[in-house]
ZAVOLUM-771103 format. One record per residue (C-alpha): x, y, z; chain; residue in one letter. Coordinates in steps of 0.1 Angstrom, whole numbers, plus 5000, padded with zeros to 4 digits. Example, Ala and Ser with C-alpha at 12.3 -4.5 7.8 and 13.67 -1.06 7.14 Angstrom:
residues 2
 east north   up kette rest
 5123  4955 5078     A    a
 5137  4989 5071     A    s
//
This chain:
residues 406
 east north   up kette rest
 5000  5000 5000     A    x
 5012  5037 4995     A    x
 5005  5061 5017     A    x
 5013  5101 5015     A    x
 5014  5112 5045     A    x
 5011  5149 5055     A    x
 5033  5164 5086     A    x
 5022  5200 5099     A    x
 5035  5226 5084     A    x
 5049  5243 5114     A    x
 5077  5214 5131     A    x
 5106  5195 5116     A    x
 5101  5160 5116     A    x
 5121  5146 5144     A    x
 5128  5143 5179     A    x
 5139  5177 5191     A    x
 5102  5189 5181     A    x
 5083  5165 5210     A    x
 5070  5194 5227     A    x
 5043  5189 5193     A    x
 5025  5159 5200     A    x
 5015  5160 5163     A    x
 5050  5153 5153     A    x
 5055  5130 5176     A    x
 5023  5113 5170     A    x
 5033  5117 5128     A    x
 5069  5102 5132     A    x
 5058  5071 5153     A    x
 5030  5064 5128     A    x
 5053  5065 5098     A    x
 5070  5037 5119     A    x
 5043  5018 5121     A    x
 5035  5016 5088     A    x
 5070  5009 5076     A    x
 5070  4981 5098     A    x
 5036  4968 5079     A    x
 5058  4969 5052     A    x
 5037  4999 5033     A    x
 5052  5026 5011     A    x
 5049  5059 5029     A    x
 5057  5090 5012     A    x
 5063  5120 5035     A    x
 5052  5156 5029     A    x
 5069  5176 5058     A    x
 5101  5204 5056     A    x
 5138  5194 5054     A    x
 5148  5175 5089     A    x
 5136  5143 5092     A    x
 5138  5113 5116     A    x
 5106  5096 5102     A    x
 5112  5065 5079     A    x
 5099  5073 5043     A    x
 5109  5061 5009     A    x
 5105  5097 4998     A    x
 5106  5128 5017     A    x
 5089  5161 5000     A    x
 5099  5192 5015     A    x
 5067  5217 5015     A    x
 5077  5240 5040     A    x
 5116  5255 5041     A    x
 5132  5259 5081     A    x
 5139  5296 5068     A    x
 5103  5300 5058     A    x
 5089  5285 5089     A    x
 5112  5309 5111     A    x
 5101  5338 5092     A    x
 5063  5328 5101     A    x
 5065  5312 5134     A    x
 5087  5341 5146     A    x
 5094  5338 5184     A    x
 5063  5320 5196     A    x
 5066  5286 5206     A    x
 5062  5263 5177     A    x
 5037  5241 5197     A    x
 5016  5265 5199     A    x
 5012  5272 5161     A    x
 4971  5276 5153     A    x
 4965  5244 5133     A    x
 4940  5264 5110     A    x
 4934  5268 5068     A    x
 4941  5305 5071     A    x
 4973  5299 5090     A    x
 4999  5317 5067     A    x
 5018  5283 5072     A    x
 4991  5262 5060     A    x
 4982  5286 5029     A    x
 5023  5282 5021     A    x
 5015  5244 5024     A    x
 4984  5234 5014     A    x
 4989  5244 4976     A    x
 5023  5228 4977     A    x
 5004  5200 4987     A    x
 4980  5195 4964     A    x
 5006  5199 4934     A    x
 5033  5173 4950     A    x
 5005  5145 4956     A    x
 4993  5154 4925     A    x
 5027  5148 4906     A    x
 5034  5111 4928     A    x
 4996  5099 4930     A    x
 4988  5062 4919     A    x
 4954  5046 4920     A    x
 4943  5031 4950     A    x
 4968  5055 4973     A    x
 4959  5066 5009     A    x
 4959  5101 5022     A    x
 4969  5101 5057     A    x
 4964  5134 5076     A    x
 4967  5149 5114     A    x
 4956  5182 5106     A    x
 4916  5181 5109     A    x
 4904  5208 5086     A    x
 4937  5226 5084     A    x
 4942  5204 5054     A    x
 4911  5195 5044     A    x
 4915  5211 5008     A    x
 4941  5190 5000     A    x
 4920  5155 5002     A    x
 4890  5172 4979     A    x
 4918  5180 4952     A    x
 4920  5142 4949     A    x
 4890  5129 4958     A    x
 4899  5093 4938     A    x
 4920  5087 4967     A    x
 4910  5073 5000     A    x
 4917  5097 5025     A    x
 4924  5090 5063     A    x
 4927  5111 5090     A    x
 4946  5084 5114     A    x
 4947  5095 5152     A    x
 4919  5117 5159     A    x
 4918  5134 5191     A    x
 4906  5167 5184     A    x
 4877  5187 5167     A    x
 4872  5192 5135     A    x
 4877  5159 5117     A    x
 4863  5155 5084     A    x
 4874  5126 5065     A    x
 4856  5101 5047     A    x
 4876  5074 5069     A    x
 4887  5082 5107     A    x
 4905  5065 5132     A    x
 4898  5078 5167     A    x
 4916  5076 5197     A    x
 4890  5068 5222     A    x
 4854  5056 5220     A    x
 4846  5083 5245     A    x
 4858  5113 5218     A    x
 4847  5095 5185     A    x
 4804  5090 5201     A    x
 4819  5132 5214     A    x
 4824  5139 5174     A    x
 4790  5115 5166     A    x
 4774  5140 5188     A    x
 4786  5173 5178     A    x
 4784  5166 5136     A    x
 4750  5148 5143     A    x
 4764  5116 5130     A    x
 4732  5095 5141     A    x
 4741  5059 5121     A    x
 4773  5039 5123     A    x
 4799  5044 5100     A    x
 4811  5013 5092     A    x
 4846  5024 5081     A    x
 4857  5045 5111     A    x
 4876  5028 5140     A    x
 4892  5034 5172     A    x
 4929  5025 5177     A    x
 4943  5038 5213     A    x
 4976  5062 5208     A    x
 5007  5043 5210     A    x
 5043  5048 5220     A    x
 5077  5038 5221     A    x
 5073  5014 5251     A    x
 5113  5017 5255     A    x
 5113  5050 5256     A    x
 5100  5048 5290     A    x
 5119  5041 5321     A    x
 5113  5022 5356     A    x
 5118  5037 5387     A    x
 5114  5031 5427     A    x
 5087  5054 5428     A    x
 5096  5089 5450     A    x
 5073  5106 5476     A    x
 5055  5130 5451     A    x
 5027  5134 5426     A    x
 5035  5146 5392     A    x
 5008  5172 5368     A    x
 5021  5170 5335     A    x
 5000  5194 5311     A    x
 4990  5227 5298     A    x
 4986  5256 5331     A    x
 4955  5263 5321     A    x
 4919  5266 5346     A    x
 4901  5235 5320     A    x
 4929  5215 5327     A    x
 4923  5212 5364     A    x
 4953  5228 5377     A    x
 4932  5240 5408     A    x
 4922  5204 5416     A    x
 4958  5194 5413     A    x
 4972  5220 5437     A    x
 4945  5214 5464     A    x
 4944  5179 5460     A    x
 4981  5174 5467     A    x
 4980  5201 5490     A    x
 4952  5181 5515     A    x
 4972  5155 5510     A    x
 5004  5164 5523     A    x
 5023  5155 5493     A    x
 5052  5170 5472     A    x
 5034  5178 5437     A    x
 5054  5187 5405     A    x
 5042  5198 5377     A    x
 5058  5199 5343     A    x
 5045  5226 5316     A    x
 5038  5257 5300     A    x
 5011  5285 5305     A    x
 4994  5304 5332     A    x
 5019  5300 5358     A    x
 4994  5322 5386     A    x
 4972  5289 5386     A    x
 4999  5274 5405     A    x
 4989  5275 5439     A    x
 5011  5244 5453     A    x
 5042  5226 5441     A    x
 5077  5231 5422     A    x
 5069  5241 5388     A    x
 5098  5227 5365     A    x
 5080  5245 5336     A    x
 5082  5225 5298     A    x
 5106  5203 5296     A    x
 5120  5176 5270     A    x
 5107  5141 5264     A    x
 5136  5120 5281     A    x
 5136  5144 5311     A    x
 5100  5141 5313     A    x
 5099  5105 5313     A    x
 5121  5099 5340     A    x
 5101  5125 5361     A    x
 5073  5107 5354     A    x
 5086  5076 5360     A    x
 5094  5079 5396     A    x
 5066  5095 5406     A    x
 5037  5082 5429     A    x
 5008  5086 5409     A    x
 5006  5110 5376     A    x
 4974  5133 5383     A    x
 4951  5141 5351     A    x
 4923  5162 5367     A    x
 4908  5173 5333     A    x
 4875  5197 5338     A    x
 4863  5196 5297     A    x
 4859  5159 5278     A    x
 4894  5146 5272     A    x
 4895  5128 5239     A    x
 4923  5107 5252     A    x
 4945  5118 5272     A    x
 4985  5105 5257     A    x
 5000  5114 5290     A    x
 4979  5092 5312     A    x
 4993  5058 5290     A    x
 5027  5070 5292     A    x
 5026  5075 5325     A    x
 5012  5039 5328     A    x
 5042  5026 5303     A    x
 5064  5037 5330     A    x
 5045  5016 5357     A    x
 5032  5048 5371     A    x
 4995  5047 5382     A    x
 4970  5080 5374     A    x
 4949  5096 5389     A    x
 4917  5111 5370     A    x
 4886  5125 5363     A    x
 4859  5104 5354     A    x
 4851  5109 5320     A    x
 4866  5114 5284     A    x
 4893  5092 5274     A    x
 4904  5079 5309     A    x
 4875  5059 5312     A    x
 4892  5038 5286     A    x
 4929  5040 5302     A    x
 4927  5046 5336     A    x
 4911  5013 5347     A    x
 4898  5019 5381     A    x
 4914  5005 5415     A    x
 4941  4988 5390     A    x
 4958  5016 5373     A    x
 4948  5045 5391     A    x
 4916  5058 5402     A    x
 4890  5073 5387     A    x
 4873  5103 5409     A    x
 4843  5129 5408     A    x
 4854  5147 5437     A    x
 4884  5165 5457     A    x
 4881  5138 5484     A    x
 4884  5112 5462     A    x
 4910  5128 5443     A    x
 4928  5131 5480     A    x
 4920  5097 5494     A    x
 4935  5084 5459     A    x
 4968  5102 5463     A    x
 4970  5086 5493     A    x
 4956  5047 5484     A    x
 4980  5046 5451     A    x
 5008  5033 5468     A    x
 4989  4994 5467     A    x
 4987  4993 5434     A    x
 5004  4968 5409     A    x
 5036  4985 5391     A    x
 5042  4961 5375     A    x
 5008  4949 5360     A    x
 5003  4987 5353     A    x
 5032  4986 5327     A    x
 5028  4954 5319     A    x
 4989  4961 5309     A    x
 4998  4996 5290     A    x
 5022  4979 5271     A    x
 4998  4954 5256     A    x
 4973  4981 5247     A    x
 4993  5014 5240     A    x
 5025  4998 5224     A    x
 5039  5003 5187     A    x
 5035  4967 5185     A    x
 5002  4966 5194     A    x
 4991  4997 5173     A    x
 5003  4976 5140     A    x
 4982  4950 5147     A    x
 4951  4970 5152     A    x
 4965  4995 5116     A    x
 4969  4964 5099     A    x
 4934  4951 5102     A    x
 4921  4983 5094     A    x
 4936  4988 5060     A    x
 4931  4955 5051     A    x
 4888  4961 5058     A    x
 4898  4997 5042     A    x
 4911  4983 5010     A    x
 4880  4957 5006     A    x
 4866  4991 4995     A    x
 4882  4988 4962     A    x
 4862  4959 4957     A    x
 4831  4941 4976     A    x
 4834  4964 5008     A    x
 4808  4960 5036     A    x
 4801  4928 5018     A    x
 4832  4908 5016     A    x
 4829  4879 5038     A    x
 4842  4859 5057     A    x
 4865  4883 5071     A    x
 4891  4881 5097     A    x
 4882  4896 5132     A    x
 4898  4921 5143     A    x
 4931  4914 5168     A    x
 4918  4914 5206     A    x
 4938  4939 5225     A    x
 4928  4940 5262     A    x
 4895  4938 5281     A    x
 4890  4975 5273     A    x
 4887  4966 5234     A    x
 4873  4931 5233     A    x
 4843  4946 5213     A    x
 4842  4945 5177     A    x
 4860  4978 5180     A    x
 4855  4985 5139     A    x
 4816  4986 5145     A    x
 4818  5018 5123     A    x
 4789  5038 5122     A    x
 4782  5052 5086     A    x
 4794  5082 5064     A    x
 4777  5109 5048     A    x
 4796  5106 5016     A    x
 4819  5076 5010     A    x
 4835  5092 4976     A    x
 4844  5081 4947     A    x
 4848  5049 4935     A    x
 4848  5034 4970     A    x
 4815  5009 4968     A    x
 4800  4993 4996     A    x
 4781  4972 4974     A    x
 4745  4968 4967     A    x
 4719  4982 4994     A    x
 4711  4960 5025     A    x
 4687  4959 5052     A    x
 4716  4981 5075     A    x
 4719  5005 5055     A    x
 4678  5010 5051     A    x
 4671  5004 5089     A    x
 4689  5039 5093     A    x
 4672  5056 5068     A    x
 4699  5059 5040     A    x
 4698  5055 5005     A    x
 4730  5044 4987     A    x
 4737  5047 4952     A    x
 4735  5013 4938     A    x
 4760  5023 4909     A    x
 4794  5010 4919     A    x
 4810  5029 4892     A    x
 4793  5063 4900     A    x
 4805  5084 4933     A    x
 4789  5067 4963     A    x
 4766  5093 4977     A    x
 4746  5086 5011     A    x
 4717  5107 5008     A    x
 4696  5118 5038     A    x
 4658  5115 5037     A    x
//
């Protein structure tokens, strides 16, 4: 399979970027699917630690500089109007056009922000791969969490399956995280802003009589309690995290997943979080961490996390939120993606998908529907699913599959 896949406009493409968890996200998934064995072509700038068999540079270092200025390159607004992503998108359009082959994938991280780019070839499939934010669009999406893709459902009034969306957790570099004897604090690894619960944090440690660190960039005046060691690299981070006593995630808004709570787990390190959003997914309650609705709870579970498993806690997140386990769960979803080509919906028998822990032991590709599908990408002939939800499909497999409200 041949995939282009589309970095952000605003990072260089390797490790000294991390503080954009885009990037990061972009570099390990290239990994991934080299080690399917697919042919990725990569559309970032001119540094790059991502395997590719062909990296095109859209955006210069000198151009990004002259954008990006002094603000913090995390921080860049992932929008269309963006002066980087007008640069890029055009650029885009003209180096996929140049390289396309039938049946390539588009793979995107950008949401909307590059949205334009996928319509200019809409005879592609096009993917948007790790979806834990707004504004997704794509024909074909993989989420991050159950919890944020019935969020999305929701919000874009999605009301029947989409057969061809699927969730597949974040993943990581399990080696890039270390084991420690755990130390006598609690760690808050995030942005310093009021929705993030900073307030909870500092009070919560604070009743608790507990040293609290907290790693990250914003509103420092939040910080009411603790050592602030501000934003820091990964391998820094890590082993912070790592020998802390619990990692506290006390998110007010609906976290769509949540990365930092199953790297703090791949370190053995249990969390501590609110009760909704992704970590009811990867905070498994009284094994991992604890999940809590109130500042006492949040309290009593700074001090009940010392009885908890280390070991199983790494041992678990390494079975769900690993590399290894991510190309398992990629690699059964192009395969059902590529049926498209042909019967679709309707090939059978088909291979289940792989089991990855009690928290996705449900056929986790039950995909509710999409709007459009595109073109040339045939489900087949109509069936009794698609009618139960009140959708018409085109039964034209060589016209542009249109799902039609009634």
């Amino acid at each position: 399979m041949r995939v282009h896949l589309m970095a952000l406009p605003n990072v260089q493409t390797t490790g000294a970027f991390d503080l954009d968890g885009f990037c990061t996200m972009g570099i390990r998934f290239a990994k991934v699917l080299k080690a399917l064995g697919h042919t990725v072509l990569l559309y970032a700038s001119e540094e790059n630690e991502a395997p590719c068999a062909e990296l095109i540079t859209i955006t210069t270092k000198a151009e990004q500089k002259q954008i990006i200025g002094t603000d913090a390159y995390q921080h860049a607004n992932i929008h269309p109007e963006n002066p980087l992503w007008k640069l890029a998108n055009p650029r885009l359009i003209t180096e996929i056009g140049k390289r396309k082959q039938p049946r390539d994938i588009i793979c995107s991280i950008g949401g909307g922000s590059q949205q334009v780019v996928t319509m200019a070839h809409p005879e592609l499939m096009d993917v948007e791969y790790s979806i834990g934010y707004v504004g997704n669009y794509a024909r074909y999406r993989v989420f991050q969490s159950q919890a944020w893709r019935h969020v999305i459902y929701g919000t874009q009034h999605i009301e029947c399956g989409r057969f061809f969306d699927a969730v597949i957790p974040g993943f990581f570099e399990a080696e890039k995280f270390p084991v420690n004897t755990p130390e006598d604090y609690v760690l808050y690894l995030g942005r310093f802003v009021p929705k993030k619960g900073i307030s909870v944090v500092c009070e919560a440690a604070k009743l608790a009589g507990v040293k609290l660190k907290l790693i990250g960039h914003g509103d420092t005046s939040l910080i009411t309690y603790g050592e602030n060691l501000g934003a820091i690299h990964e391998a820094e981070r890590n082993e912070v995290m790592s020998k802390a006593k619990a990692l506290i995630c006390p998110t007010i808004y609906v976290e769509p997943y949540g990365c930092i709570s199953p790297e703090a787990q791949l370190c053995g390190t249990p969390v501590i979080s609110t009760d909704f959003g992704g970590f009811t997914e990867t905070v498994e309650h009284g094994k991992t961490g604890y999940r809590c609705s109130m500042l006492g709870e949040f309290v009593s579970a700074i001090r009940a996390v010392d009885v908890l498993d280390r070991a199983y806690i790494r041992e678990r997140a390494r079975r769900l939120y690993s590399m290894e386990a991510a190309a398992k769960s990629y690699d059964a979803y192009f395969k059902r993606l590529n049926t498209l080509w042909t019967d679709g919906w309707l090939t059978a028998p088909f291979e289940l998908q792989p089991v990855r822990g009690l928290e996705h032991q449900s056929p986790g590709f039950v995909r509710p529907f999409t709007f459009w599908t595109g073109y040339g990408h045939d489900f087949g002939r109509p069936s009794t699913a698609y009618t139960e939800c009140g959708l018409n499909v085109s039964d034209n497999p060589t016209a542009p599959t249109v799902v039609e409200m009634p």
